[in-house]
C-alpha positions as CSV (number, residue, x, y, z in Angstrom):
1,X,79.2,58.9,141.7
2,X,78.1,56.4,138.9
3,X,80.3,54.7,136.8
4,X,78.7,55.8,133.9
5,X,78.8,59.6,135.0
6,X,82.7,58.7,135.3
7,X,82.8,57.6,131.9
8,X,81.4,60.5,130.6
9,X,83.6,62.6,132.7
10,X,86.9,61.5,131.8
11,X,89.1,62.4,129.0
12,X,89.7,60.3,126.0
13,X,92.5,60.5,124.5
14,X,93.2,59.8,120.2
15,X,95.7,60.2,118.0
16,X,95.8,62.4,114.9
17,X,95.6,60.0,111.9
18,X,95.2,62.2,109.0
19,X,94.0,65.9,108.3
20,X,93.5,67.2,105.3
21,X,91.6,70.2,104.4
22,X,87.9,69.3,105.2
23,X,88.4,66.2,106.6
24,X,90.0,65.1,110.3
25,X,90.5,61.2,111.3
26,X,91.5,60.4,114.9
27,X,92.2,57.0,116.3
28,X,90.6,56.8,120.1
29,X,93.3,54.9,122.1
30,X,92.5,51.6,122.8
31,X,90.3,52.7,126.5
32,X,88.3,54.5,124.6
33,X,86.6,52.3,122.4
34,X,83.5,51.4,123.8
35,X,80.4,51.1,121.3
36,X,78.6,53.9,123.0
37,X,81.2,56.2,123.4
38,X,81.9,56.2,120.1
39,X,78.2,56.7,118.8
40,X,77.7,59.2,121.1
41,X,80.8,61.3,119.8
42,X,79.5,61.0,116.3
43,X,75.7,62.0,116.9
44,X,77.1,65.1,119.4
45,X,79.4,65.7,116.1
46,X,76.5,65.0,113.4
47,X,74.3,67.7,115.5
48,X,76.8,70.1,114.7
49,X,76.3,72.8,112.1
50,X,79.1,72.4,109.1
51,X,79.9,68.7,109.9
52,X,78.9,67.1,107.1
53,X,79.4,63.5,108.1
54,X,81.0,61.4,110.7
55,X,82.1,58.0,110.4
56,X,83.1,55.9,113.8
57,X,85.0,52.5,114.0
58,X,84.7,51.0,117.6
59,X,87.2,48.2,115.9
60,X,89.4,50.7,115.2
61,X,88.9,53.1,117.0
62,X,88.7,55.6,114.4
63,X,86.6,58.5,114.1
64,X,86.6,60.2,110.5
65,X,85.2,64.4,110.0
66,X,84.0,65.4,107.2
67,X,83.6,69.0,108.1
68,X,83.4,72.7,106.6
69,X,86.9,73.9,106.5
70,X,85.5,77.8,106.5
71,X,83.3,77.3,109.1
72,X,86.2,75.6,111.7
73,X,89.7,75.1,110.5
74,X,92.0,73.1,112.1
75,X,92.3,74.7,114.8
76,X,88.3,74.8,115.2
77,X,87.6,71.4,114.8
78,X,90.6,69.8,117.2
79,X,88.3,72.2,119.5
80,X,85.3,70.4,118.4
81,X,86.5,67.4,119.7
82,X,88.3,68.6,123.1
83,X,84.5,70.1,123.7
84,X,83.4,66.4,123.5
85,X,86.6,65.3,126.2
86,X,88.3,63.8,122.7
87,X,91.9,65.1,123.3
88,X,94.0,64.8,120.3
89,X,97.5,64.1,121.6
90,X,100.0,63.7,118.9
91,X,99.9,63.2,114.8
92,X,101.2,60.4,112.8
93,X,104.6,61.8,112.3
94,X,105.3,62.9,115.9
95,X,104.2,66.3,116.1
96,X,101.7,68.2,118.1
97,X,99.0,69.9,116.4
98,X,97.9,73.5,117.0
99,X,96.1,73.3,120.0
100,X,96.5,76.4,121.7
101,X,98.0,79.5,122.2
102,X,96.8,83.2,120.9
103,X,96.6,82.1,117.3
104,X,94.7,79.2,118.2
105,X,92.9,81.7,120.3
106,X,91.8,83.7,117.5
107,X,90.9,80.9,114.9
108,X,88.0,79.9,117.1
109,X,87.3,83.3,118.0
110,X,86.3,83.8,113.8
111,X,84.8,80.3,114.1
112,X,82.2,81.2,116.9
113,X,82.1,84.1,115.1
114,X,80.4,82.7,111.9
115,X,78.7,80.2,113.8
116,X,76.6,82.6,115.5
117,X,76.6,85.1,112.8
118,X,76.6,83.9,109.6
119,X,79.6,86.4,109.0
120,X,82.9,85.3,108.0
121,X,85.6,87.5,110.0
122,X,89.3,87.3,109.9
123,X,90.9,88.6,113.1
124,X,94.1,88.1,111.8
125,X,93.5,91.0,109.3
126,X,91.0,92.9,111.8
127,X,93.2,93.0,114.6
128,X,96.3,94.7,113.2
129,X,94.3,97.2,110.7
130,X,92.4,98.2,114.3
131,X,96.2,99.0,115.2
132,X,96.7,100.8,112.2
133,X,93.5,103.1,112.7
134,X,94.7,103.9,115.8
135,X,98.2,105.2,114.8
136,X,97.1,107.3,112.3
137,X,94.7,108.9,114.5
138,X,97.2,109.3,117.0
139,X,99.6,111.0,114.5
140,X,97.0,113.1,112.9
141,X,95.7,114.1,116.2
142,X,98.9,114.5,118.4
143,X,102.1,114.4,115.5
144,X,104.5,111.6,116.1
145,X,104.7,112.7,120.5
146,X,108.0,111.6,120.7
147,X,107.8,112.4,124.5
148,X,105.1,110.1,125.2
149,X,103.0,107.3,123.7
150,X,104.0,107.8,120.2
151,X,101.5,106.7,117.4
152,X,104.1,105.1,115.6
153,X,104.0,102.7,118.0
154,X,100.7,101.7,117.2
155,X,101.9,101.1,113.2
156,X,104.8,99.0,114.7
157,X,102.5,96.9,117.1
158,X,99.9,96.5,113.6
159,X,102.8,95.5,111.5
160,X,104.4,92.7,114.2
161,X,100.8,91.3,115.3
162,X,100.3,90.9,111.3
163,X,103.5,88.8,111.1
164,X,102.7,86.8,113.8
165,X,99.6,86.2,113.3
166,X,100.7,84.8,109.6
167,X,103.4,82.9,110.4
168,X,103.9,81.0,107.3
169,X,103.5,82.4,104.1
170,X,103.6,80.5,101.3
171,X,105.9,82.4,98.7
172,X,108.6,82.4,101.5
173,X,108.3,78.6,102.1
174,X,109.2,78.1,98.8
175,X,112.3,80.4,98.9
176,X,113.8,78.2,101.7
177,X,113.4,75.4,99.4
């Protein structure tokens, strides 16, 4: 195996410099600096639909997305990068960001979603209303069947996927304040 088919096999790992909404910056660790790494990272990013721009700083090693916050979200564009071998280890402060997990799951899910569409769908609200649908036809079809799979379970299941999938909301973060 060549080198350079090593090189592109091989995961390179940044840190999370900054994120704010729209715009991602990721500092490549030191090993994965080279020129044309870098250059090939922003024109596989550039070639992307709802990047707007891409700025890359072999010096540096930072690489700055300017992206469509609708059409990826966070989660979405950390999964931009991991499809390019660019894993994004830790933040600034010391924390992880959302990288997996069923949440993360479903965030790319409405992202590939639009992307092949054109449609903007939120699974978070989808999901559980789908739950609800199905409870209410249980219980207008079958009554509340205590004695088997009762359709108030299906309202139950709807109301705790809702909550978890909307884990911070932002009238209750101020509360704890």
């Amino acid at each position: 195996m060549n080198e350079k088919k090593l090189e592109r096999t091989r995961r390179h790992r940044a840190q999370l410099a900054s994120l704010v909404r729209g715009r991602l910056r990721v500092k490549l660790h030191p090993e994965s600096r080279a020129p044309h790494l870098m250059e090939e990272i922003q024109r596989r990013l550039q070639s992307r639909e709802g990047i707007h721009e891409v700025r890359v700083n072999p010096l540096t090693g930072s690489v700055t997305v300017n992206y469509d916050h609708e059409r990826y979200g966070t989660t979405g564009i950390l999964g931009l990068l991991e499809d390019l071998d660019v894993i994004v280890e830790s933040t600034v402060a010391g924390e992880h960001p959302p990288t997996g997990g069923f949440i993360a799951a479903i965030d790319d899910l409405n992202a590939r979603i639009y992307g092949a569409t054109g449609v903007p769908v939120d699974l978070k609200i989808a999901m559980p209303l789908t739950f609800v649908a199905a409870g209410i036809w249980s219980i207008g079809k079958k009554g509340l069947m205590i004695e088997a799979l009762p359709g108030w379970l299906f309202l139950w299941l709807a109301f705790d996927m809702f909550v978890k999938l909307h884990p911070s909301h932002p009238g209750l973060d101020m509360a704890r304040d």
